[in-house]
VMD Tcl script that draws the C-alpha trace (Angstrom):
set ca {
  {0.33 3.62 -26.53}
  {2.22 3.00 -23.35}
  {5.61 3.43 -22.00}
  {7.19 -0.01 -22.40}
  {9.18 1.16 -18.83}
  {6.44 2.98 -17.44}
  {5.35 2.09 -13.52}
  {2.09 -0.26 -12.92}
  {2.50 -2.71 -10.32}
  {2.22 -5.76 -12.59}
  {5.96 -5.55 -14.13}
  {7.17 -7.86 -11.67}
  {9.58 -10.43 -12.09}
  {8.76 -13.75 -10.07}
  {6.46 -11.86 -7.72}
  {9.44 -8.91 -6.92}
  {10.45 -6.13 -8.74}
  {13.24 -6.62 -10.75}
  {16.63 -4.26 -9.55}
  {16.57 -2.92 -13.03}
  {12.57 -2.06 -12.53}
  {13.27 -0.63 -9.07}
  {15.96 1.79 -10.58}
  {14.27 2.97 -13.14}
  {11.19 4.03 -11.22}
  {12.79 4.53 -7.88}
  {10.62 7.79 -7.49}
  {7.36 6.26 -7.93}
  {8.37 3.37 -6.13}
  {9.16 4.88 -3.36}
  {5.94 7.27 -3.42}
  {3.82 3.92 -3.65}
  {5.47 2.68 -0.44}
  {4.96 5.87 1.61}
  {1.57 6.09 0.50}
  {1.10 2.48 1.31}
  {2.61 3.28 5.01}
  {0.14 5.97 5.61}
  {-2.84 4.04 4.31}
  {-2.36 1.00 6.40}
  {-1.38 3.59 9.43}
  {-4.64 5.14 8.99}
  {-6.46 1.69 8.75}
  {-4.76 0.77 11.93}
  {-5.85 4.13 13.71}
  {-9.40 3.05 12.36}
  {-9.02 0.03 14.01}
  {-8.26 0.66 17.14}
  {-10.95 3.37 17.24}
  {-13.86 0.72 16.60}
  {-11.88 -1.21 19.52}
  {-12.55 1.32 22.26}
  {-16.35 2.14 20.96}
  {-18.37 0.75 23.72}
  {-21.37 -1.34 22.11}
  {-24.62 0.58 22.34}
  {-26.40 -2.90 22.45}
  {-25.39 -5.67 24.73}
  {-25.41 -9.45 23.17}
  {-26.45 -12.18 25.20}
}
mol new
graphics top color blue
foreach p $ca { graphics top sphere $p radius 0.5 }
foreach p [lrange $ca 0 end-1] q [lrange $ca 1 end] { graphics top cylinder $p $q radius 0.2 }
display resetview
């Protein structure tokens, strides 16, 4: 049986965490966001990789 305060990303209030939620699981919310900022910097390194590839075939 679960934690009734344990951290999943539905126990939102109105689409935001609640202040209460946020303080309670500060730690994990926190470790969500930084892992959050290095996916989406790694995604955006991705991208701009596939930008510079030069096409092996040319379209018409």
């Amino acid at each position: 049986m679960e934690k009734e305060n344990e951290f999943h990303l539905d126990n939102f209030i109105n689409g935001a965490p609640s202040m209460e939620f946020v303080l309670q699981n500060g730690k994990e919310y926190m470790e969500l966001i930084k892992k959050t900022q290095q996916d989406s910097a790694e995604l955006q390194k991705d991208l701009e990789n596939l930008a510079n590839i030069t096409p092996v075939f040319k379209t018409k």
